[in-house]
N, C-alpha and C positions, 0 to 999 in steps of 0.2 A: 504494500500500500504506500502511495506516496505522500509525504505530506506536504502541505501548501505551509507558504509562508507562516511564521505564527508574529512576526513583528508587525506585519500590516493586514492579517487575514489573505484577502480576497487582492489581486490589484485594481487599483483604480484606472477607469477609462480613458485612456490617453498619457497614461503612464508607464516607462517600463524599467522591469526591473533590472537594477544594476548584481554584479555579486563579487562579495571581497570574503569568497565562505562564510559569510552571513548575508541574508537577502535583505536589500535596499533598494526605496526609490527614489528615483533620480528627479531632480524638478522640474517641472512639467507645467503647462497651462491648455487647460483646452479652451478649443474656439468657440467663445460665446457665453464661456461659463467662468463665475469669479477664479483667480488663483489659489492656491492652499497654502495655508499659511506654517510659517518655518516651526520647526520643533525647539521648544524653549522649555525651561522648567517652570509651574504651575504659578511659583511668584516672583516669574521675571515678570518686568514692566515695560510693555512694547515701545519700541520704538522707533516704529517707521515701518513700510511696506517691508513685507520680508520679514516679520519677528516673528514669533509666537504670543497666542493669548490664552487666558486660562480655555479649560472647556465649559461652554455655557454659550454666554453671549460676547462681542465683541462690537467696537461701535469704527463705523467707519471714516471716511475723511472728511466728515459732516458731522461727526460726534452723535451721528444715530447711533444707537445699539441695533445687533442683529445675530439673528443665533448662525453659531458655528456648524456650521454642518460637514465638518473635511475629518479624515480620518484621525480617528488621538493621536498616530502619529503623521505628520505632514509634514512639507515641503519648503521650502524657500522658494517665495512666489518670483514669478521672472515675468514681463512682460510683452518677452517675446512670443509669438505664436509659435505651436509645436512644427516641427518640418518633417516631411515622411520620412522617412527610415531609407538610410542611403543603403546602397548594392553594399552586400555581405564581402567584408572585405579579412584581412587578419586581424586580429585582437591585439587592440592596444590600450595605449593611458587611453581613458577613460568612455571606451569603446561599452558595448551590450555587451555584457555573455551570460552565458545560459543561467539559470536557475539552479540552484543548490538543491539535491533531494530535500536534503535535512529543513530549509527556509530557518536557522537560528540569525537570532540580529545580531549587527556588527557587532564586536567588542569596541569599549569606550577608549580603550588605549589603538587604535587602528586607525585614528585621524595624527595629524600633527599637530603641536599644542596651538597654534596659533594660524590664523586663517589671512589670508592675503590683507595686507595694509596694515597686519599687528591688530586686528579686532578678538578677543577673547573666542574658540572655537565651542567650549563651554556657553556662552549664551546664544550662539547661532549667530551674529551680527557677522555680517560682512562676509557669509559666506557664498563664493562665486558658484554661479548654478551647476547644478550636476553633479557635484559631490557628495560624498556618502555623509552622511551624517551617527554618531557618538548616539552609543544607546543610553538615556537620560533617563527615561520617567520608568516607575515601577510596573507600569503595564509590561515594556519592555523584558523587565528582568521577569514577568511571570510565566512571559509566552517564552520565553527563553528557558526559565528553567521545564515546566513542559515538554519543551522539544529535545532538551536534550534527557529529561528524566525517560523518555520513551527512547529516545536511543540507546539508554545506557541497559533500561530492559528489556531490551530485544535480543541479545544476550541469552546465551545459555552455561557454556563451560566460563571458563573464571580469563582466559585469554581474549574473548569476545567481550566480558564486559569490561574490564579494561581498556581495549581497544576505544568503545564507547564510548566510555567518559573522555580517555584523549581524544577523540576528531570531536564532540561534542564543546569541549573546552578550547580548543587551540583551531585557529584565531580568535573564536569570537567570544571568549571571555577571558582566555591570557595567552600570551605570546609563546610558552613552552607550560610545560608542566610534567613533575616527576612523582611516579606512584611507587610508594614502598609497599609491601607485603609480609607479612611474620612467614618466617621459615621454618619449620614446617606448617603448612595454615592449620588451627584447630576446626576440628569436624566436629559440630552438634555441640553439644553438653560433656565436650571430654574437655578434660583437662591438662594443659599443657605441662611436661616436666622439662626444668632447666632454665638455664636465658632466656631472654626473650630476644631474639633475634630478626629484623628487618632487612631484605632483601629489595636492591633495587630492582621492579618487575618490569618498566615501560619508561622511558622518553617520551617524551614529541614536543615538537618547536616546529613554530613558521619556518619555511624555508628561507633561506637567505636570498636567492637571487626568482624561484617560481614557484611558484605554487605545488598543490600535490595534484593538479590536472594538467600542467607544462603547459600554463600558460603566464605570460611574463604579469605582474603585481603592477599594480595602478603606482601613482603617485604617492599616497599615503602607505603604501607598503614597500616600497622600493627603500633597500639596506642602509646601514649606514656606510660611506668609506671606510671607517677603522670598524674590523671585527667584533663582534658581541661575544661576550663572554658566554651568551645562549648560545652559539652556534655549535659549541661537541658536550654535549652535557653525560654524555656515559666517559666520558677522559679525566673530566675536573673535578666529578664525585664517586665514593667507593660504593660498593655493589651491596655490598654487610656492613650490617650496622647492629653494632648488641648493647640494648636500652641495660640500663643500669639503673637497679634501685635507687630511688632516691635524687637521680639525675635529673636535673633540664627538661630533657626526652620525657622523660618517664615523666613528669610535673604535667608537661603540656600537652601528652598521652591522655592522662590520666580524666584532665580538664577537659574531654571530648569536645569541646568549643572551636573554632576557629580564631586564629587571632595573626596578624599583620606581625612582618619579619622585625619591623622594630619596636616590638611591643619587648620589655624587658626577658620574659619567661621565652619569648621565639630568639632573641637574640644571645642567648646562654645553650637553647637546643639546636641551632642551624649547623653547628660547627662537630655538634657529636654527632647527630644526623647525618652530616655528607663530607665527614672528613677532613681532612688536612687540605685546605688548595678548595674546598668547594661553597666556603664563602664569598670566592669570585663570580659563583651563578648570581647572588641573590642582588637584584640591584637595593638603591638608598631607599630610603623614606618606606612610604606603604605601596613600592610596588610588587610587593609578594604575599601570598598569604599560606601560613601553614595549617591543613584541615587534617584532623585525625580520622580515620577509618573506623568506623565502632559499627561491629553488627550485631548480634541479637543479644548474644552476654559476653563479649568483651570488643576492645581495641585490637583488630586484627591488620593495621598498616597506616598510613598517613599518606598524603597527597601534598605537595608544594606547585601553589599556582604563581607563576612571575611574568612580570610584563617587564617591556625595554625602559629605562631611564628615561628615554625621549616622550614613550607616552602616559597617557593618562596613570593616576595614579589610581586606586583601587580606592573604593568610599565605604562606609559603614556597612550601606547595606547590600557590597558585594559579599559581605561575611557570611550575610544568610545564605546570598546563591553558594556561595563555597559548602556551607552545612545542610545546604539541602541535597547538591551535588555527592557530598561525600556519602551522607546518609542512604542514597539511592544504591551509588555503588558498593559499600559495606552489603549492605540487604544483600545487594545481587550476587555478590562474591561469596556470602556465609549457605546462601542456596545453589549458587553452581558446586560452590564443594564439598555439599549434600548430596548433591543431584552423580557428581562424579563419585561419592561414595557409594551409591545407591549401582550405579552401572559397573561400578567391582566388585558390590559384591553377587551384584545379576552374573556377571561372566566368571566371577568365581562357580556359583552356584550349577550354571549349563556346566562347565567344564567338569566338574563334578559328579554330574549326574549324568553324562553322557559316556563314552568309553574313552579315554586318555589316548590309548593307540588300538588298532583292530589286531587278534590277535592273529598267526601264520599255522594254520591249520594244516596238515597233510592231504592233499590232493583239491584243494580248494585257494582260490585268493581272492581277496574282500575289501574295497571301497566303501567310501562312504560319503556323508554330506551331510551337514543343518544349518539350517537359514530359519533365523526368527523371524516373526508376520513383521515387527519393523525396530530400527535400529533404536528404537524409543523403550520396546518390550525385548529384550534381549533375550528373554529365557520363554519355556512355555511346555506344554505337556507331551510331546511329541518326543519318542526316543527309539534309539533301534540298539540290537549288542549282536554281538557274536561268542558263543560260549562255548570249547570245546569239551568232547564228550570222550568217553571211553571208546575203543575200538576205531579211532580218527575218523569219529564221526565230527559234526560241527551244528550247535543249534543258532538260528537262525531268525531275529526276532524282529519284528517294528510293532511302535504301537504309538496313539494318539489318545490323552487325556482330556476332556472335554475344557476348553478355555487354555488360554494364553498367559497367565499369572504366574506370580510365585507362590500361589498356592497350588494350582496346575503342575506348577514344574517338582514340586514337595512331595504334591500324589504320584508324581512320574516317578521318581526317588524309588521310593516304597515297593509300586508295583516290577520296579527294574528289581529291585532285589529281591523280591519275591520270586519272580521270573529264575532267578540266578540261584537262587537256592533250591529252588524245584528241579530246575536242570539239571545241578549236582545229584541231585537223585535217578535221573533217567527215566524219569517217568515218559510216557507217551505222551505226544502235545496235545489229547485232548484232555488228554490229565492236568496237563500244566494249567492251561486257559479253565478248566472247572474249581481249581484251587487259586486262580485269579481270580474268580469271578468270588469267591468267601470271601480273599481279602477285602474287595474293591468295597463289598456289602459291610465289614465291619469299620473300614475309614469311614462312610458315612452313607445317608439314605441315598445322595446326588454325586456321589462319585462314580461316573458313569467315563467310559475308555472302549475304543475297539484295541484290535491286539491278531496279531497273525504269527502264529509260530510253526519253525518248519524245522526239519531235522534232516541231514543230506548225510550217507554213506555214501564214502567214495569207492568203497571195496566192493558195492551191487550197485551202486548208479542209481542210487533211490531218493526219492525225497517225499517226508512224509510233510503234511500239511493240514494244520487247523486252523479256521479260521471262528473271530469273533467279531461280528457287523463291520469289518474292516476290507479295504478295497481290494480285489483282488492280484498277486502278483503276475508280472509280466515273463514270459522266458523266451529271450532272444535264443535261436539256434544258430549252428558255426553255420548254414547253407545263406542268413542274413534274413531267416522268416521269423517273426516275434509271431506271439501267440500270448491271447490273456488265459490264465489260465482258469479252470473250470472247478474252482472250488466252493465248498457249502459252505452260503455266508455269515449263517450262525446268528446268533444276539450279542448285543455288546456287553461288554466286561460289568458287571454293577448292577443289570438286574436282575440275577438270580432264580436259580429251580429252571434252568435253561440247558439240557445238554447238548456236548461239542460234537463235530462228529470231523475226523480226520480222513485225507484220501492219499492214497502211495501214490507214485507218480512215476517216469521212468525221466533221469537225469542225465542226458549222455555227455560226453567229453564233449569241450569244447561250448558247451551251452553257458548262457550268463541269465542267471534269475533275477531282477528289480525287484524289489521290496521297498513301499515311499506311504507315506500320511498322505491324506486327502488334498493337505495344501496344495500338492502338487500338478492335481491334476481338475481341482474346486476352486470356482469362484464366482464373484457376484456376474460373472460375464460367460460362463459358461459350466453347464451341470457337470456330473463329475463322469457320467459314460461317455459325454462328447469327450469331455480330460480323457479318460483312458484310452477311448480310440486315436487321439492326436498323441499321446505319448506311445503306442506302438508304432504305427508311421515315422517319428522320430525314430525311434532303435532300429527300425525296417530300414531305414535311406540311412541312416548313419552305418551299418552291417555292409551300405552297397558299396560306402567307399572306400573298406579296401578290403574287397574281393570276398570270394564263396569260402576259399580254406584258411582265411584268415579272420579271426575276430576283431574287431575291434577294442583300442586298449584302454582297461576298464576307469586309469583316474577320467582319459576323454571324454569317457563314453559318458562318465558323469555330468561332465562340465557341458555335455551338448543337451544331457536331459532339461539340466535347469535353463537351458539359453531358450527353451518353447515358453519360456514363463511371459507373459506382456508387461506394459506396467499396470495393469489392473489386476493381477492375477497374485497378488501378495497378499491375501487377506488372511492367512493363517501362516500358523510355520511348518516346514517344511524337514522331516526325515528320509532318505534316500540311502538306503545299503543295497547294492552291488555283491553279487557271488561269483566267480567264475570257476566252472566246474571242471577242473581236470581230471580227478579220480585218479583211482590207483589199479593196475590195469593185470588183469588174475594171469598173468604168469610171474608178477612180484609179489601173490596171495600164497603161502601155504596154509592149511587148514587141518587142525586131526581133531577126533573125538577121542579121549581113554577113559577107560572105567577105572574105578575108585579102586584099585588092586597093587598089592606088591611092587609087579612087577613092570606100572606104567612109570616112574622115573625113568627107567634103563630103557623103555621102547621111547619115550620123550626125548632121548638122548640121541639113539640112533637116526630119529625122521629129523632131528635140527641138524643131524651133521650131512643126511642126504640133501635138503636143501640148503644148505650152504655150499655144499658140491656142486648144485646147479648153479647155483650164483656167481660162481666163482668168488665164494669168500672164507675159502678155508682158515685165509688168518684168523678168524673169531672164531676158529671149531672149539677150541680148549674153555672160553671164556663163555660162551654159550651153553654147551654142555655143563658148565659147572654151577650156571646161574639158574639153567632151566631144570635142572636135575632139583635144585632148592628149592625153586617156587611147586613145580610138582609136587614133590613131597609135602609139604604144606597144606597142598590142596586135596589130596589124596588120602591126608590122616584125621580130615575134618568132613568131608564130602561122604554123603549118601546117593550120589548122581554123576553122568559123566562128567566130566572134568573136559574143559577144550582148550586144545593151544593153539594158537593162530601165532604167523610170520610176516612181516611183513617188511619190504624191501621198499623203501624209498630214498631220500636223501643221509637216512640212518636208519639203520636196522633195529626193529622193534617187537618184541614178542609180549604175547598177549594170554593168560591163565585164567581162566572163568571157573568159577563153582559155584553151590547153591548155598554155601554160609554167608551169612549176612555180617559176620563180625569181621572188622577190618585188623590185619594183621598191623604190630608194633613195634617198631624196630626199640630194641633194648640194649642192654648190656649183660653178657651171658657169664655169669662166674665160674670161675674154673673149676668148681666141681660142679657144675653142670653138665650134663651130656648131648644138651639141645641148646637153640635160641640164638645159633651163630646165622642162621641161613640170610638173615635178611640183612644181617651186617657184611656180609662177603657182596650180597646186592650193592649196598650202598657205597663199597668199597672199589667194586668196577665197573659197574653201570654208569653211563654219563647219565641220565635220570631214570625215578623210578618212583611209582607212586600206586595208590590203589583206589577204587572207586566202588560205592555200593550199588547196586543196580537192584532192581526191584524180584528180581531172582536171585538175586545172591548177591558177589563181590568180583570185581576184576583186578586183577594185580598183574599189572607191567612192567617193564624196563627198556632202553633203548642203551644202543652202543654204536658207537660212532665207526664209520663204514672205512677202514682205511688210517 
């Protein structure tokens, strides 16, 4: 939104506006109609065409009275007639240029003290037409502070409103101005420990020779020959500054007032304030004012406003603008660095609640993606994992909590861990999703979530799949044909006395599964089977570009899913996990059944040294045979059922012991008059890992050895 002028409102008809970074009008007469009379203060006493009169009535050259009718602020009448507006030429002294977004009024130090012939520029006498005129009456300083109290809250993080107050302040209510800040800022209702320490945050000063639009300064801003001591203000004052009790600083802190550089208490704090060398910024008399920063429960920085020697001096009741100024910006600054406390601990929280890295399953590889509904809502209920399972399988999850909040993302938390701990169990997915669906009911009556869990074995190329009211997955194949897949959609997570129902599936090598929340494919612009249908089309044309026996690679493949998104199409956030199925392909499967007997160690023995035969990996014959011999036995002196060993040959070599005991073996310390209890220590001793898992028929105890 732009805003118009606030020094004159609206312009008047035949007027136009000048700009010296604050919006002014230039004098003007239209044809036919009285002149507007100069701007003076309320009890000057006119004298002669061209002065100012109070507002009310004014009596003319006849000593009639007659009411004023010209803008509170006006002109220097000229009795020339207006002339049209010459052909648009380059910008010079005292040329049109454009209007200011901002429209703040001059600053009263932007004139020269004194107006051609040595007439007083302060009463407006004798000022030559067309120049800018000194913001005087309090109207000025209201619609000023106004314009720039909205600029300073337009502002979000504590860099923007900063920013704000300088271009708000500089030119047109002081020539430079330096903003301190406590280092580190206090957040909320905490409590700072230690010094109190001030950091110089921001500069800003008129420029010396142009402006900040590169265009060259009228008259009244054009430099002086000899250098200002404004002109390097990060050189001639230090960066840190640490208040001391009892100091200056600390007095005039304390005093949350504003008060003028030569007031006693400002002229004892300038020099602790900025240093050895940075009492050269501050020019004489009251052209500077020092404003403390104070936000909600303390003094969190100060502001130093100064103008040049040359101009106006600052008056009483620039104090207030200075304290209403600072007040604005304190507010702004104690709420952006809430606001930034508030967004770390939101990306703390997603980071948290989401998976840190995916993990490298055997015969599987897994991307992923989250996109919050907007950079405002950072977190939200939508989350996907990846969990592996015994026998390298990999469970395979997404799921959508109903809203976008931190209490969405809190329920997400919960039901992920839930999710994770049922996993570790092995239960079937429509097991998992029927013991979601108690939790969801015991967090609350409206804790409502879809949720789609799937389970992929790379050793049969299966993939099991439950769904709950959640959208269906997609499965790109290597030929480049996507297909939605054809699963029962269930009821969603939360309303209860609802059963799942699961369907197998056939997984071949080479295939890539999608798994995504609604965001992705829902929005106020299009339903969500239009979404699904344009999201395989996408996987379909992305599959053709590079070729039938190639897949496409899978971070891409991501990054082109989300490029179908419009800019309307962000109304939710967005989870997106990626599988790419390479399996583990059965001439790297061995597989045996043994019955619970004597003599299956020593047969466990012989079928691991024929398949390492075929492997060629005789090196591990000794090391195998002596681990698998352990864990058999084990499984053999507790088992009432077969006992199965499974091999498998991938990137390391892994075997695999199942039985129907449900107590998970513990690695101990065997004492020497023991006779038992070394077995799982000779494990732990040459296995590169080894762990066990309970499965809902029993337990599985593995180990892996590195191939080579």
């Amino acid at each position: 939104m732009t805003e118009q002028p606030t020094s004159f409102g609206r312009p008047q008809p035949g007027v136009d506006p000048a700009e010296a970074r604050g919006a002014l009008l230039r004098t003007s007469k239209q044809l036919g109609n009285p002149a507007l009379p100069a701007q003076a203060r309320a009890e000057s006493t006119p004298s002669g065409p061209g002065t100012a009169t109070p507002r009310g009535k004014g009596k003319d050259g006849m000593g009639k009275e007659h009411p004023v009718g010209g803008a509170e602020h006006s002109q220097p009448a000229t009795t020339e007639p207006m002339e049209a507006p010459p052909a648009r030429a380059k910008p010079g002294v005292g040329d049109h240029r454009q209007r200011p977004p901002e429209g703040i009024p001059t600053q009263p130090g932007a004139e020269q003290e004194r107006a051609t012939g040595g007439e007083e520029r302060r009463t407006g006498r004798g000022l030559p037409p067309g120049r800018p005129m000194p913001m005087r009456r309090d109207g000025d300083r209201l619609r000023f502070v106004g314009a720039a109290t909205r600029r300073i809250a337009r502002g979000i993080d504590l860099d923007e409103i900063v920013m704000g107050l300088c271009r708000a302040t500089v030119p047109t209510f002081s020539d430079a101005i330096l903003v301190y800040l406590r280092d580190p800022l206090p957040v909320g209702d905490e409590r700072p420990t230690g010094p109190v320490v001030l950091r110089l945050r921001r500069t800003d000063r008129i420029p010396e020779e142009r402006d900040t639009e590169g265009v060259l300064l009228p008259a009244a801003f054009e430099p002086d020959p000899e250098p200002s001591a404004l002109a390097d203000l990060s050189t001639l004052t230090t960066e840190l500054c640490e208040v001391r009790p009892g100091g200056a600083l600390n007095e005039v802190l304390r005093g949350v007032r504003p008060v003028f550089a030569d007031a006693p208490a400002a002229r004892a704090a300038l020099p602790e304030l900025l240093g050895e060398g940075g009492e050269a910024v501050v020019p004489g008399g009251q052209h500077a004012i020092l404003a403390p920063l104070r936000g909600r429960r303390r003094v969190i920085g100060a502001a130093l406003f100064l103008r040049r020697p040359e101009r106006f001096a600052f008056e009483a009741d620039d104090l207030l603008v200075a304290a209403q100024l600072a007040t604005h910006s304190a507010l702004g600054i104690d709420k952006a660095v809430l606001y930034g406390r508030e967004a770390y601990i939101a990306d703390e929280l997603q980071r948290t609640m989401l998976p840190e890295t995916l993990p490298r399953p055997t015969g599987v590889r897994l991307a992923s993606r989250y996109l919050p509904a907007a950079e405002t809502a950072r977190v939200g209920g939508d989350w996907y994992d990846a969990i592996p399972l015994p026998g390298s399988r990999v469970a395979l999850v997404v799921g959508d909590v109903m809203g976008h909040s931190m209490t969405s993302a809190a329920i997400m938390g919960q039901l992920r861990t839930t999710a994770q701990t049922l996993a570790g169990l092995d239960l079937p997915p429509q097991e998992v999703l029927h013991h979601l669906d108690e939790q969801a009911q015991r967090l609350g009556t409206d804790r409502m979530a879809t949720c789609l869990y799937a389970v992929y074995d790379p050793v049969t190329h299966r993939i099991t799949i439950a769904n709950a009211g959640h959208p269906p997955p997609v499965l790109l194949h290597l030929g480049g044909r996507a297909e939605v897949l054809r699963v029962p959609p269930g009821a969603p997570i939360g309303v209860g006395g609802v059963d799942f129902e699961a369907v197998e599936l056939d997984a071949p090598a080479g295939a890539t599964l999608l798994l995504y929340t609604d965001g992705l494919v829902e929005s106020r612009l299009r339903d969500v089977w239009t979404g699904i249908e344009q999201l395989r089309e996408k996987l379909a044309a992305t599959a053709q570009l590079t070729g039938p026996d190639h897949p496409p690679p899978l971070e891409a493949l991501c990054d082109e899913v989300l490029d179908m998104l419009g800019p309307g199409d962000r109304d939710d956030d967005i989870a997106l996990l990626a599988a790419r199925f390479d399996g583990i392909a059965p001439s790297d499967v061995a597989y045996w059944t043994l019955e619970p007997e004597e003599t299956a160690p020593g047969q466990a023995r012989r079928l691991a040294r024929r398949a390492l035969a075929r492997w060629n990996l005789e090196e591990l014959t000794d090391s195998v045979e002596l681990l698998v011999s352990e864990v058999v036995t084990n499984a053999v002196r507790y088992a009432s059922r077969p006992v199965t060993l499974r091999l498998l040959r991938t990137d390391v070599l892994r075997c695999e012991v199942g039985d129907d005991v449900p107590q998970l073996p513990r690695l101990r310390q065997a004492r020497a008059t023991d006779e038992g209890g070394r077995g799982l220590y000779l494990v732990n001793r040459l296995a590169r890992r080894w762990g066990a898992t309970r499965l809902s028929t029993g337990k599985v105890v593995w180990f892996e050895l590195n191939r080579g």
